[in-house]
C-alpha positions as CSV (number, residue, x, y, z in Angstrom):
1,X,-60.6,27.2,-16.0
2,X,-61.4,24.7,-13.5
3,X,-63.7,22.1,-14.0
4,X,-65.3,21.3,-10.7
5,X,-65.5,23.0,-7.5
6,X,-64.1,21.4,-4.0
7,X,-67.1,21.8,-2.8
8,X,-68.3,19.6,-6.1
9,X,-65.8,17.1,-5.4
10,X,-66.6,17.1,-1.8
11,X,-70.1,16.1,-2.2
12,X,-69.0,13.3,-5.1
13,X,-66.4,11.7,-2.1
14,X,-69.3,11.8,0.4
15,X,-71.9,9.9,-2.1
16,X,-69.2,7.6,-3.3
17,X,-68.0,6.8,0.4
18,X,-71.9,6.4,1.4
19,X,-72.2,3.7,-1.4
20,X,-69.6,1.4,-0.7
21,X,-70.2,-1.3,1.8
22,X,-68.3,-1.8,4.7
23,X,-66.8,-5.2,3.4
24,X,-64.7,-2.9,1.2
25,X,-63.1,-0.3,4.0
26,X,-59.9,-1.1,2.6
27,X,-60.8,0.1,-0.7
28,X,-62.5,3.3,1.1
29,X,-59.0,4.0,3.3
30,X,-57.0,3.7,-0.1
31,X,-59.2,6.4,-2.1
32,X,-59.4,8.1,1.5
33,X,-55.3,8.2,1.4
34,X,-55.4,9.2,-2.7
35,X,-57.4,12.3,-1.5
36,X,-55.4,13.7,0.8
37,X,-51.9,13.0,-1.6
38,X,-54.4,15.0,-4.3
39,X,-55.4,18.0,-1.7
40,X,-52.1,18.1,-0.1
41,X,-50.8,18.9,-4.4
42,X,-53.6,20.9,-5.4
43,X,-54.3,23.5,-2.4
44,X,-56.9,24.9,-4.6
45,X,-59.3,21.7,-3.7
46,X,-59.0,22.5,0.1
47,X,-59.3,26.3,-0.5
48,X,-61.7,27.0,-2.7
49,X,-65.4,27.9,-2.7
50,X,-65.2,27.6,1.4
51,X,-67.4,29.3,3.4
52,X,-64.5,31.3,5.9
53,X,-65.8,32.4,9.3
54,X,-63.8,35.8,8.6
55,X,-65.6,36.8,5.2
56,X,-68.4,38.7,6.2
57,X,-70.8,37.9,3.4
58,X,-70.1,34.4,3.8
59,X,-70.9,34.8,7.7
60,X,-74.3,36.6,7.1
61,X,-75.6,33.9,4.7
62,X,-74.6,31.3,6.6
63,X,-76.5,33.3,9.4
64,X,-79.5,33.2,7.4
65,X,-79.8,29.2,7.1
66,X,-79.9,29.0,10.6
67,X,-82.9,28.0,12.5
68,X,-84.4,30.0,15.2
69,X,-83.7,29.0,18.1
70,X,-86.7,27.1,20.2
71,X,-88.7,28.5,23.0
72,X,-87.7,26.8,25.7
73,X,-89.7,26.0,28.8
74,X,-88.2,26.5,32.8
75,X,-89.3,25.8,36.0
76,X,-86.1,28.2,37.6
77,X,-86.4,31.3,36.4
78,X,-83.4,33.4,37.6
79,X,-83.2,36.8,37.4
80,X,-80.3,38.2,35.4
81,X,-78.9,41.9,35.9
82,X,-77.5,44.0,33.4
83,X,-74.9,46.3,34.0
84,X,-74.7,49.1,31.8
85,X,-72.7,51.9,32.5
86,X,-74.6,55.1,30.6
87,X,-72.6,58.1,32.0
88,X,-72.1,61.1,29.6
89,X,-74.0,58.6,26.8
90,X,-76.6,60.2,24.8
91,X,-80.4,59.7,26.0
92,X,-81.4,58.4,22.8
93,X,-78.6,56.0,22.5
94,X,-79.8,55.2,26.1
95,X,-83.2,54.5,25.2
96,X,-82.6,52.9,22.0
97,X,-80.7,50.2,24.1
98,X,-83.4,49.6,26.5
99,X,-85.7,49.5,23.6
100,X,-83.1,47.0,22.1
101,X,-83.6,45.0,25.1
102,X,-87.5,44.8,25.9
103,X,-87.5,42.0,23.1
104,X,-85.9,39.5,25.0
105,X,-87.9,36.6,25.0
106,X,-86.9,35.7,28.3
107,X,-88.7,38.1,30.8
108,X,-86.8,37.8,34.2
109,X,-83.9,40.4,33.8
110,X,-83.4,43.7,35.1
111,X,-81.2,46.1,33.5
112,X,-79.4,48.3,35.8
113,X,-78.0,52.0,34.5
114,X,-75.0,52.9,36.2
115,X,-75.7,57.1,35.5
116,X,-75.3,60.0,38.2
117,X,-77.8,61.8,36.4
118,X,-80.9,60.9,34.8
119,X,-83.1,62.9,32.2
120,X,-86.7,62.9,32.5
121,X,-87.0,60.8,29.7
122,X,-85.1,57.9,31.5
123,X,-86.7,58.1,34.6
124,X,-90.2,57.9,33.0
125,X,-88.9,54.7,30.7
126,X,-87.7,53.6,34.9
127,X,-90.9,53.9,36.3
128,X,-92.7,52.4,33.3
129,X,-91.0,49.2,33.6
130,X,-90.1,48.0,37.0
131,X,-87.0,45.8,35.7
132,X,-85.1,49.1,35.1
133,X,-83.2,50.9,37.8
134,X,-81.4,54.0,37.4
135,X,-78.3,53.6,39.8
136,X,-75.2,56.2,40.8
137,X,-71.9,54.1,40.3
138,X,-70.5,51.7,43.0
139,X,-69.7,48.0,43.6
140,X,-71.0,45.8,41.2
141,X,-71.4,43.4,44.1
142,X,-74.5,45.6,45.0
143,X,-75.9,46.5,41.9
144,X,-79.2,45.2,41.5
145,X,-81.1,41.8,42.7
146,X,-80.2,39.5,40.3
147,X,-78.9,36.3,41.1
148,X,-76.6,36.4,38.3
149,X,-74.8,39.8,36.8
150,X,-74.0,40.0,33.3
151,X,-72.1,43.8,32.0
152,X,-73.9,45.1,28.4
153,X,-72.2,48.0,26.9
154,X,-74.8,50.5,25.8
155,X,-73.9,50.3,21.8
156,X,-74.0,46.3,22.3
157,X,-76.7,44.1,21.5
158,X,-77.8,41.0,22.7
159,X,-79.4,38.8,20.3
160,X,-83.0,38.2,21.3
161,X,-82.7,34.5,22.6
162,X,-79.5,35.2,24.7
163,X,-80.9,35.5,28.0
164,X,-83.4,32.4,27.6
165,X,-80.0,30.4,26.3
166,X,-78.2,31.6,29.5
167,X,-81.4,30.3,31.9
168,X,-81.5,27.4,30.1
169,X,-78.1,26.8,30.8
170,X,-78.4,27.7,34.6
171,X,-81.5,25.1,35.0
172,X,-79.1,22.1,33.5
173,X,-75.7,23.6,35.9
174,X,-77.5,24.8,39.1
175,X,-74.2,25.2,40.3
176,X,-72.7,27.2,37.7
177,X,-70.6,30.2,38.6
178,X,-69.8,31.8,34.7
179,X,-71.5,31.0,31.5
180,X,-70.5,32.9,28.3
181,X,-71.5,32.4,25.4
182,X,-69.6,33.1,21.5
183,X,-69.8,36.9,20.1
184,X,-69.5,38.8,16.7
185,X,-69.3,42.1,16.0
186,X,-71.9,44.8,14.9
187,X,-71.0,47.3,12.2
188,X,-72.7,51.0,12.5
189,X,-75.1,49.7,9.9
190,X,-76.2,46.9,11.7
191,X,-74.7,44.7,9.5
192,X,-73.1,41.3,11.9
193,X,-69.5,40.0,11.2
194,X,-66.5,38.9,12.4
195,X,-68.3,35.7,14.5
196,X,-66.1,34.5,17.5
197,X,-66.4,30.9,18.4
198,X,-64.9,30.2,21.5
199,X,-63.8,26.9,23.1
200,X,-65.6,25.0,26.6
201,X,-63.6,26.4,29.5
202,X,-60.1,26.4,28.7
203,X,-57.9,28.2,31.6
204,X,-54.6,28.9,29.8
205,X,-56.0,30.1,27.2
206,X,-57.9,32.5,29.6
207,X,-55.1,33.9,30.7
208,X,-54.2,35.2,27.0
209,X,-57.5,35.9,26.1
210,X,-60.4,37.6,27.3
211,X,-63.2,35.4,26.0
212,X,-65.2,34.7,28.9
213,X,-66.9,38.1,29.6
214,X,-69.2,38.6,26.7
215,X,-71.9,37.3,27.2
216,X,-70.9,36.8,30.9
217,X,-73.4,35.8,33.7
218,X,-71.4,35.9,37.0
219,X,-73.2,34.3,40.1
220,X,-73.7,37.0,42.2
221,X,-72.3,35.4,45.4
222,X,-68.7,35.1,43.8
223,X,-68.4,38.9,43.7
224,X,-66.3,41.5,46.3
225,X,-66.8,44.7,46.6
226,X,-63.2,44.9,44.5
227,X,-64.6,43.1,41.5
228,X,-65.7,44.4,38.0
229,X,-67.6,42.5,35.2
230,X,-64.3,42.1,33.1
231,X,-61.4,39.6,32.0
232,X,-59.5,40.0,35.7
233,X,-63.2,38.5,37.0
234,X,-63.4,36.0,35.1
235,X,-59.7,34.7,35.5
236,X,-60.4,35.0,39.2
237,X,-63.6,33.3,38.9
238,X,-61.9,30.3,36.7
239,X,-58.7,29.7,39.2
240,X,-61.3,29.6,42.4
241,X,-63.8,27.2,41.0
242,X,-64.2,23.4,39.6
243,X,-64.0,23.6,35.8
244,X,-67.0,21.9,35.5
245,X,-69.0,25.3,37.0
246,X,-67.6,27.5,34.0
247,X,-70.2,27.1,31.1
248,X,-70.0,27.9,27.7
249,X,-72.7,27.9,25.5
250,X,-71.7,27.5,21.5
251,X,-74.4,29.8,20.4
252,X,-73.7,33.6,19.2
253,X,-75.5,35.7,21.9
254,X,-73.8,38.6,22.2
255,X,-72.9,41.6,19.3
256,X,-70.5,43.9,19.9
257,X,-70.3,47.3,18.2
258,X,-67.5,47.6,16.4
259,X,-66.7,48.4,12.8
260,X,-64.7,44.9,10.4
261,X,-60.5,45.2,10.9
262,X,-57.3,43.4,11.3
263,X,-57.1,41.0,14.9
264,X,-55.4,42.0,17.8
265,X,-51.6,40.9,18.0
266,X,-51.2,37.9,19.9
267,X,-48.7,37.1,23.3
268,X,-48.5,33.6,23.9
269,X,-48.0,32.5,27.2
270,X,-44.1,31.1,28.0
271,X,-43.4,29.7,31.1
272,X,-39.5,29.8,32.6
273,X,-37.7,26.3,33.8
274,X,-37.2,25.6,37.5
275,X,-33.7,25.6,38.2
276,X,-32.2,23.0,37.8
277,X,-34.3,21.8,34.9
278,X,-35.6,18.2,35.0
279,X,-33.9,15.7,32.7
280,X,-35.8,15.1,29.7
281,X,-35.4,11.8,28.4
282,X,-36.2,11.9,24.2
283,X,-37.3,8.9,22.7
284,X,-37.0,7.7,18.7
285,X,-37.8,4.8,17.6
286,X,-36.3,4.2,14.0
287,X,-35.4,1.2,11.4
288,X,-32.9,2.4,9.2
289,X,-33.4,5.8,7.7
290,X,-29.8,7.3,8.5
291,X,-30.2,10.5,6.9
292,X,-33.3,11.2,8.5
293,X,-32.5,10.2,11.8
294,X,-29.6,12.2,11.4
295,X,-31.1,15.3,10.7
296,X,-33.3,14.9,13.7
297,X,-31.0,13.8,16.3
298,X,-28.4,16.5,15.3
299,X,-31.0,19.4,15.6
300,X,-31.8,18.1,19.1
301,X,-28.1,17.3,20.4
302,X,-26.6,20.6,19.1
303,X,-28.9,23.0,18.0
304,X,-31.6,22.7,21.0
305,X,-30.8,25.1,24.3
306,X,-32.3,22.1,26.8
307,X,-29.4,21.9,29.3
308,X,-30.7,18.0,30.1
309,X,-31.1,15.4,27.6
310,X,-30.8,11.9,27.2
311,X,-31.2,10.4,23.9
312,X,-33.1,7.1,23.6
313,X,-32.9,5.5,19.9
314,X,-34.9,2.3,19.7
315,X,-33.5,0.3,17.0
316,X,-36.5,-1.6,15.7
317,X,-34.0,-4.1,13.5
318,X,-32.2,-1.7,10.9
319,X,-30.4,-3.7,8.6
320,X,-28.4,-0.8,6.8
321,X,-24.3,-0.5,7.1
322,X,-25.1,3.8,7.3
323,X,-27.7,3.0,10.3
324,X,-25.0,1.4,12.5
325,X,-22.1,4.2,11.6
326,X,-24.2,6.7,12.4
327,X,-25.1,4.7,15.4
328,X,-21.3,4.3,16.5
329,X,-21.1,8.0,16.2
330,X,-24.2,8.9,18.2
331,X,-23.0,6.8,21.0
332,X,-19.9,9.0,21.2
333,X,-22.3,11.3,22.9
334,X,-22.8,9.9,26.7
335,X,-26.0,12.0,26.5
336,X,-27.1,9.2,24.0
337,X,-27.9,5.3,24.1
338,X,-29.3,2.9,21.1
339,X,-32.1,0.8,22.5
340,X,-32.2,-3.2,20.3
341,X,-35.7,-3.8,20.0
342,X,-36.0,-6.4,16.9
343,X,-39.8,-7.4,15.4
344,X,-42.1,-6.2,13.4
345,X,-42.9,-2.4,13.9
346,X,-45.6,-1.7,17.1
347,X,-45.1,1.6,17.8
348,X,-46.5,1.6,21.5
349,X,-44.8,-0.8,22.2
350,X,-41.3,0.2,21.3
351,X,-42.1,3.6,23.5
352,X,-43.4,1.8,26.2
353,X,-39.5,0.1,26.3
354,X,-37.6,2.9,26.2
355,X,-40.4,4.6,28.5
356,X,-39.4,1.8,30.9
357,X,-35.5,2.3,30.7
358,X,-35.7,6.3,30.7
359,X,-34.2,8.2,33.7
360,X,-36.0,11.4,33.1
361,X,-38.6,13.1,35.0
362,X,-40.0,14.2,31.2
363,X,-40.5,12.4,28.3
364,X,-40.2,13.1,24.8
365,X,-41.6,11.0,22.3
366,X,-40.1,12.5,18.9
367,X,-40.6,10.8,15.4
368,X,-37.6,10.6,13.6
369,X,-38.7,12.4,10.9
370,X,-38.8,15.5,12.9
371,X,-36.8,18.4,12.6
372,X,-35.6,21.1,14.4
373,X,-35.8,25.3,13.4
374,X,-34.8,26.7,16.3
375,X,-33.1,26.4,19.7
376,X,-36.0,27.3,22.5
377,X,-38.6,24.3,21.6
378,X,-38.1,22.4,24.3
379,X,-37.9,25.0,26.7
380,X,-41.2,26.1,25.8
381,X,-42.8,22.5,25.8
382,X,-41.3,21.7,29.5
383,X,-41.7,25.0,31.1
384,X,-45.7,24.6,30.4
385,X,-45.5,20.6,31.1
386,X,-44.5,21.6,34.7
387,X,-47.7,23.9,35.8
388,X,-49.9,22.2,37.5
389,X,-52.5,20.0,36.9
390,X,-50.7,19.4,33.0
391,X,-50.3,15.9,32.2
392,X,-49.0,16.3,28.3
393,X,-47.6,19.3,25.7
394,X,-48.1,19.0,22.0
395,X,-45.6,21.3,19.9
396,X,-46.5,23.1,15.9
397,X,-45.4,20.9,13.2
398,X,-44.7,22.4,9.8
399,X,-44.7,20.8,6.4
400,X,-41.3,21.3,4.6
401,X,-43.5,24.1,2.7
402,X,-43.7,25.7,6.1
403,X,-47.7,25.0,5.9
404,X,-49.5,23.7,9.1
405,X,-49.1,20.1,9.7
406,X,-50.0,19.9,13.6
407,X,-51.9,22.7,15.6
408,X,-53.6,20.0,18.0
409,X,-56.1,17.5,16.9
410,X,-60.0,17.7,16.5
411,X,-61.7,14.9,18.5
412,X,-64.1,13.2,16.3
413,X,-63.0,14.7,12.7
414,X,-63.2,12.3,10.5
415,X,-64.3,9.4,12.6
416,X,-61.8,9.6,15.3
417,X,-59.9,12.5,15.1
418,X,-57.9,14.8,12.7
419,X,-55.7,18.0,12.6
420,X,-56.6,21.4,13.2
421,X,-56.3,23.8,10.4
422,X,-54.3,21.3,8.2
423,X,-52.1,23.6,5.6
424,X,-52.9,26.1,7.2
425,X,-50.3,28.8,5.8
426,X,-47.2,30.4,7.0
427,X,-48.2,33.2,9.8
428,X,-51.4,32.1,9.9
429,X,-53.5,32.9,13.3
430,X,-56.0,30.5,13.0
431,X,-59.6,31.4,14.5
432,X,-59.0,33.9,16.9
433,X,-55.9,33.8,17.4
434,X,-56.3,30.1,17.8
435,X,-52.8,29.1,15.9
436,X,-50.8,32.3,17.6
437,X,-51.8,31.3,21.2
438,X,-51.5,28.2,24.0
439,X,-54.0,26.6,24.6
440,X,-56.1,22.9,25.9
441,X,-56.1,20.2,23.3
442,X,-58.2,17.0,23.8
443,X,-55.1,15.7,22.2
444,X,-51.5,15.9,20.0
445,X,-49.9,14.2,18.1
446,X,-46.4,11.7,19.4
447,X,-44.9,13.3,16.6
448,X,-43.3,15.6,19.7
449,X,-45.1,15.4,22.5
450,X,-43.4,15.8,26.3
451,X,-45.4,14.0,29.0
452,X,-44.6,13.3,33.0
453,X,-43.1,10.6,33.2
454,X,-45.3,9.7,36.4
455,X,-48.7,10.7,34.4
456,X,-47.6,8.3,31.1
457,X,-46.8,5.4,34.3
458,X,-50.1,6.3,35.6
459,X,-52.3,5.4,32.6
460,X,-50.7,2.8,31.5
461,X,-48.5,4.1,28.5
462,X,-49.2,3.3,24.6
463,X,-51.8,0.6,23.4
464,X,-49.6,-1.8,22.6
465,X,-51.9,-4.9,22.2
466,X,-54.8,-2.9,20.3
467,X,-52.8,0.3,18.8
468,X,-49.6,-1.0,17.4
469,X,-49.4,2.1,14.8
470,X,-52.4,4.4,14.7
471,X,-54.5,6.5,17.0
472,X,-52.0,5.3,19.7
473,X,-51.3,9.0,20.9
474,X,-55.2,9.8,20.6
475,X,-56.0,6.9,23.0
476,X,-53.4,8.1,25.4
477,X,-54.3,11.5,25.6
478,X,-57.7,11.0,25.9
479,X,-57.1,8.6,28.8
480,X,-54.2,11.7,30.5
481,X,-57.6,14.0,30.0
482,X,-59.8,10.9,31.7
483,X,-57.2,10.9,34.9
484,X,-57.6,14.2,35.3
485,X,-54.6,16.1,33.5
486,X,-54.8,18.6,30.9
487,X,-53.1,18.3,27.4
488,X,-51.6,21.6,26.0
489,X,-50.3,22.9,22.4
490,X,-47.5,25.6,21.9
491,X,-47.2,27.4,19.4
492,X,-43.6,28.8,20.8
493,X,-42.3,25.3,20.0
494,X,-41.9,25.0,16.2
495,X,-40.5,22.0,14.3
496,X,-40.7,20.2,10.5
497,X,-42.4,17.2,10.2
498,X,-41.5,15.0,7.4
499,X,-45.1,13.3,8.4
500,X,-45.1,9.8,7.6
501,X,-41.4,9.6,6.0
502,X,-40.6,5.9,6.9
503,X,-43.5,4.2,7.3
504,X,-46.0,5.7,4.4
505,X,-49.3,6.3,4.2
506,X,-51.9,3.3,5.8
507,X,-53.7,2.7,2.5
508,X,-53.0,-0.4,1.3
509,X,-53.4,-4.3,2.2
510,X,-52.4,-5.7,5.5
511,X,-51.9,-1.8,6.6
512,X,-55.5,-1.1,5.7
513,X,-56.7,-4.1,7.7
514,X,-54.9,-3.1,10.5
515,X,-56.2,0.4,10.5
516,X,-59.5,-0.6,10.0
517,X,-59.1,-2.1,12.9
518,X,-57.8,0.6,14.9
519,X,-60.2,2.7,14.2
520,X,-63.4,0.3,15.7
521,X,-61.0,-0.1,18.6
522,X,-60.9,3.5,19.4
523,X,-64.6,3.9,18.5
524,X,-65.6,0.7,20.8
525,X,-63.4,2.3,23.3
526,X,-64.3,6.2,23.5
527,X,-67.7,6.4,22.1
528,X,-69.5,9.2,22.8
529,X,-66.5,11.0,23.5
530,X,-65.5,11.0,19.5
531,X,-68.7,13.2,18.9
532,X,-67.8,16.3,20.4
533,X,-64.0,17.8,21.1
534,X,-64.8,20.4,24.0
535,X,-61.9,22.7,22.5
536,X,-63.7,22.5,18.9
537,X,-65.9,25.0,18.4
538,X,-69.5,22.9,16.7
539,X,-70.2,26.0,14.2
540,X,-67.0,25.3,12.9
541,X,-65.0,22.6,10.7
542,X,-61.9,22.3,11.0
543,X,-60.5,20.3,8.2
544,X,-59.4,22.9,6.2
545,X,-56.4,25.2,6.2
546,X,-58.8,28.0,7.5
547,X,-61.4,28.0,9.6
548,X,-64.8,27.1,7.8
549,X,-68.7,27.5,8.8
550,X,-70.2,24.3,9.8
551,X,-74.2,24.2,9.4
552,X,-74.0,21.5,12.1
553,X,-75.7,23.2,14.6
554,X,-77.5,26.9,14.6
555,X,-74.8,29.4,15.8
């Protein structure tokens, strides 16, 4: 028998934490570092008693403590047409969905049935209310006067603030061109599950993954003749438009009949090399740790398919007789050449060296406590680095137990930012198919992360001066992101992680001074953009191995 609950011990942290002062934030970091060590050897405290977004009780009560949503006032009041196609459907299925409908709260839709024949009954519900029009099939394009389109399948149901959320939306993005919003599924009883929370505009993952069409208001003067209200729309949509005119709105509007059941399989995207590839210059700093360094630079000199490599080892002073054999050895590789850079350890600033003395058009920042599985990892992480308009590609990290280590970082967990899914296990999908699929990041980990050599020039590199250790890959993504790049994750490029093998944990003495310090440094510096991580979903947390309700906001 257990004696407390994680939820238990989660709210004794949180009151502890609360009482101490912040005089003793060294004292916090060291119990903060104790608890994860005790997590991370007792899954049972990060798995237990959680309320999972994929348990359907769990879902409906959490549903319950939600408030309603406000009334909302506008001074644009678009209309929004429905397209429901109703051909060969039942009339009372028909009517029940119209019904369904009429208690919108927001008044200015019209619903448009797609049907080449309509029953008495229909046209009499038609002529009662002048926002329904009975229409024989044809381009969407013309369907309707709406200034925006949204499709409706006839066993669907909207829920009854959806349309008001969607104007809303509209009157704060008068230039929006799509606006979705998340879904869930409706079982034949009624009964909601299966909640999908989707990310803010993300366009590789759009390409994998149809989430932008329900709930989907399309401006109207986007539309051919050609199009249809579905995923090929909304890519099309996406790749003509300035992200910033795709809208999402974090609130479950839209249920879709369907009956609880396994997800989908998942195809994530892989993208082929140009020929020839570009070099790829790696980069490890080290100080001694032989074995380690070993392991890694073995996996990536002979068991990785990249066809060009240069190796970069940044000696930061090692001191050990194995270090320098090993070193004589790797430099009878003339892919590979050992960089001296004596002094205390500064991460950044050892990158930024070897940064400055790589040849490649790619860098590869690798810990040496990585190792590689298989041979196609960097293939994967290159071939998406090279589309356009991406400045950096993150790769999945595995514990040793093959549990999740990295799946991209959460912007604002935890302060500043933390992993996503942590221990997740073996196989696991994630939310959505969130772990099985590419997609935007607001950041990833150095651990292994490939940038352009031109973008990393471009903003300046690592932190040197104020991020010697920690958060120095956060900062730097977050400024890639602020010039204008995109940061990606893979899921196709799997590695071990031996996290934190040589240096430890930051818990203790000058370490926790120094992170203390990093941390107000990176919330002095990015603010407002630590409060919400576009590609993190507010109705969930993300600090557990699987995804878990948040009642941060109504969903």
């Amino acid at each position: 028998m257990r004696l407390t609950s994680s939820r238990t011990l989660r709210r004794l942290w949180r009151g502890l934490w609360a009482l101490m002062p912040a005089s003793a934030l060294p004292l916090r970091l060291r119990l903060g570092g104790l608890a994860r060590r005790a997590v991370r050897r007792l899954p049972w405290l990060a798995r237990e008693n959680l309320q999972k977004a994929n348990d359907p009780a769990a879902y409906r009560a959490w549903l319950a403590r939600q408030a309603p949503a406000p009334a909302v006032r506008l001074r644009a009041r678009p209309v929004i047409s429905l397209v429901m196609p109703a051909a060969g459907a039942a009339e009372e299925q028909i009517l029940a969905a119209i019904e369904a409908l009429r208690g919108q709260r927001y008044p200015h839709w019209e619903l448009c049935l797609v049907a080449p024949q309509a029953s008495p009954a229909l046209t009499e519900a038609s002529a009662a209310d002048p926002r329904i029009s009975l229409l024989p099939a044809g381009p969407v394009a013309g369907l309707g006067r709406g200034e925006f389109l949204a499709a409706l399948d006839l066993a669907d149901r909207l829920a009854e603030h959806a349309l008001q959320a969607v104007a809303a939306e509209l009157a704060a993005h008068p230039d929006a061109a799509l606006v979705y919003s998340d879904e869930d599924g409706i079982d034949a009883a009624g009964l909601r599950h299966g909640p999908w929370f989707k990310p803010d505009f993300d366009a590789v993952l759009l390409r994998q993954q149809d989430y932008a069409s329900r709930l989907g208001a399309v401006r109207r003067a986007l539309l051919t003749e050609e199009d249809r209200l579905d995923h090929a729309l909304a890519q099309r949509i996406a790749a003509a438009c300035e992200p910033a005119r795709i809208r999402h709105i974090p609130q479950v509007l839209y249920h879709r009949r369907r009956e609880p059941g396994p997800e989908p399989a998942w195809q994530p995207l892989s993208m082929a090399l140009p020929q020839p590839a570009p070099l790829v210059s790696v980069i490890i700093p080290t100080r001694d740790g032989a074995a380690m360094l070993e392991t890694c630079a073995t996996g990536l000199l002979e068991r990785t398919d990249y066809p060009a490599i240069e190796l970069l080892v940044v000696d930061n002073g090692s001191v050990a007789a194995e270090t320098f054999a090993l070193f004589d050895r790797l430099r009878g590789d003339p892919r590979v050449r050992i960089l001296p850079a004596p002094g205390p350890f500064n991460y950044s600033a050892l990158n930024n060296q070897a940064a400055a003395e790589a040849r490649g058009e790619v860098l590869l920042l690798l810990n040496n406590d990585i190792e590689v599985i298989g041979p196609g990892w960097l293939r994967e992480m290159v071939g998406l680095l090279l589309q356009p308009g991406i400045g950096a590609v993150g790769a999945k990290l595995l514990y040793p137990d093959r549990t999740l280590q990295h799946g991209g970082v959460v912007i604002g967990q935890g302060g500043v930012a933390g992993h996503y899914l942590p221990q997740a296990a073996r196989g696991a999908t994630g939310h959505a198919g969130s772990l099985a699929l590419v997609r935007e990041v607001s950041a990833a980990t150095a651990a292994c992360l490939a940038l352009r050599r031109e973008v990393f020039e471009l903003v300046g590199g690592l932190d040197a001066e104020a991020l010697a250790v920690a958060f120095n890959d956060i900062d730097l993504c977050l400024r890639i992101r602020e010039a204008g790049w995109r940061i990606l994750w893979t899921p196709l490029a799997e590695l071990y992680h031996h996290e934190s093998a040589s240096r430890g944990d930051d818990v203790t003495g000058a370490k926790a001074r120094r992170f203390a310090g990093e941390i107000g440094h990176m919330q002095r510096r990015w603010g407002a953009a630590l409060r919400r991580d576009p590609f993190a979903n507010p109705n969930l947390d993300y600090s557990h191995p699987v995804p878990v309700l948040s009642d941060t906001r109504p969903g």
